[in-house]
N, C-alpha and C positions, 0 to 999 in steps of 0.2 A: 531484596530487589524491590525496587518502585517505580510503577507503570504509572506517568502523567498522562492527559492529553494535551498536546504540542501547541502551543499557540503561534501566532504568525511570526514573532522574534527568532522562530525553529523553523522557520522555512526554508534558510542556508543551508542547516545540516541534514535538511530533509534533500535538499535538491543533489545536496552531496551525495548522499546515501542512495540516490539513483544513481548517481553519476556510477556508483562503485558497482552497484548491479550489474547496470550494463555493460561493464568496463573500458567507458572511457574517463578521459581526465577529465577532471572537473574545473576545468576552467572555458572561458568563451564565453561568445554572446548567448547561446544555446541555455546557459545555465544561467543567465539572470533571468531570461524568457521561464525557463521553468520555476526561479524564486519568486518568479510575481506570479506565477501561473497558482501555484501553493499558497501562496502569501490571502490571494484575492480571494480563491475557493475555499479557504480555511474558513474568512472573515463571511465568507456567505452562508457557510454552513452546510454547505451540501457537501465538504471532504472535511475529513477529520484524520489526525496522525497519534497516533499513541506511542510512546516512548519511554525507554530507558537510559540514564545519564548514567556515565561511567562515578565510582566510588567520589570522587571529588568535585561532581555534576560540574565538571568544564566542557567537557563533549557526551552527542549522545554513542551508547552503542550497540543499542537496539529501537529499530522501531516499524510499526506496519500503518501503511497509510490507505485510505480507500474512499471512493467518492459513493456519490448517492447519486442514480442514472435512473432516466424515464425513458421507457421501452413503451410497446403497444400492449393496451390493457387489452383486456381477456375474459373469459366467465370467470368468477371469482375474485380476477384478479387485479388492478389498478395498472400495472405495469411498474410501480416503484421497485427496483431492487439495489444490491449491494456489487459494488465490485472493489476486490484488493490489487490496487495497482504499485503496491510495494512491500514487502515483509524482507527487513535485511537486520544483521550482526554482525559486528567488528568481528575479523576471524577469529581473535585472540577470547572471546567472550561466546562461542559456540560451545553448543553442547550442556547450557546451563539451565536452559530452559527460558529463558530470554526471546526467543522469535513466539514460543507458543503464548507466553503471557501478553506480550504485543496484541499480537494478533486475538487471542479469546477477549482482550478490552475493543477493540476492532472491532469485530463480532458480537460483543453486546452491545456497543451503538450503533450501527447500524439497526441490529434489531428494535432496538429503542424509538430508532426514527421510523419504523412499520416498515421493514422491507423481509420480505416473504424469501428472499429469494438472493443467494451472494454467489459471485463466478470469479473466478482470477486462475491466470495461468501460473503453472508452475513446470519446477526442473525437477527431472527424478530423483534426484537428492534429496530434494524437500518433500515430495510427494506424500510419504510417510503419516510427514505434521498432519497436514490437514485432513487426510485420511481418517486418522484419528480425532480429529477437531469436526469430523462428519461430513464433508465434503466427500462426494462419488465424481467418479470420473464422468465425462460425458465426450462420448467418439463421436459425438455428429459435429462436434464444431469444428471450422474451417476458416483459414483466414486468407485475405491479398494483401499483399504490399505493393504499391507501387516501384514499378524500375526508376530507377533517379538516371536523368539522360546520360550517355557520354562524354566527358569532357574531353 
């Protein structure tokens, strides 16, 4: 297996590869907004995506992506930290160790860039990984969504 990091030319498979998270289809205008949204952040340098190409590298089938976020500094601390706003694997390529090597290359750039500190939501399925990757739980976060009106 070999862990690259993604350049902008991987910003389709990356916007794919949400798309499949979240389980919708991956087409619409929604999903070129997201290829430029990746494409721009990639090229700025404040998100990075690490990946795996399947045996024949014509697609990927693993990879975790995550940005570099400014929060309010603090004693100690700057307010720089880490968020993973993607870690996905083609079903058929699960189980191989493929999400965790993603992610721990993830995890040392971020570190790399000085962030003290990485958050990302996860499903109890996955929970596991990162558990053991050293992530702890934390029950005080909460979140809103906005209601989208009625049509």
């Amino acid at each position: 297996m070999h862990v690259r990091r993604a350049s902008v030319e991987d910003s389709p498979a990356l916007a794919r590869a949400r798309a499949s998270l979240i389980g919708e289809t991956p087409t619409g205008p929604w999903l070129n907004t997201l290829e430029q949204h990746i494409a721009t952040e990639i090229s700025d340098r404040r998100m990075a995506a690490f990946l795996i190409d399947a045996h024949h590298g014509d697609h990927v089938v693993s990879c975790a992506l995550g940005t570099i976020q400014q929060g309010l500094p603090g004693p100690g601390y700057d307010g720089q930290y880490g968020y993973v706003h993607l870690v996905w694997t083609l079903s058929e390529y699960r189980c191989r160790g493929y999400g965790r090597a993603v992610t721990t290359a993830l995890l040392r750039w971020l570190e790399e860039q000085g962030c003290p500190l990485v958050t990302l939501n996860t499903s109890t399925a996955a929970a596991d990984l990162y558990l053991s990757l050293g992530f702890t739980p934390n029950d005080k976060a909460m979140r809103w969504v906005r209601r989208r009106a009625k049509v």
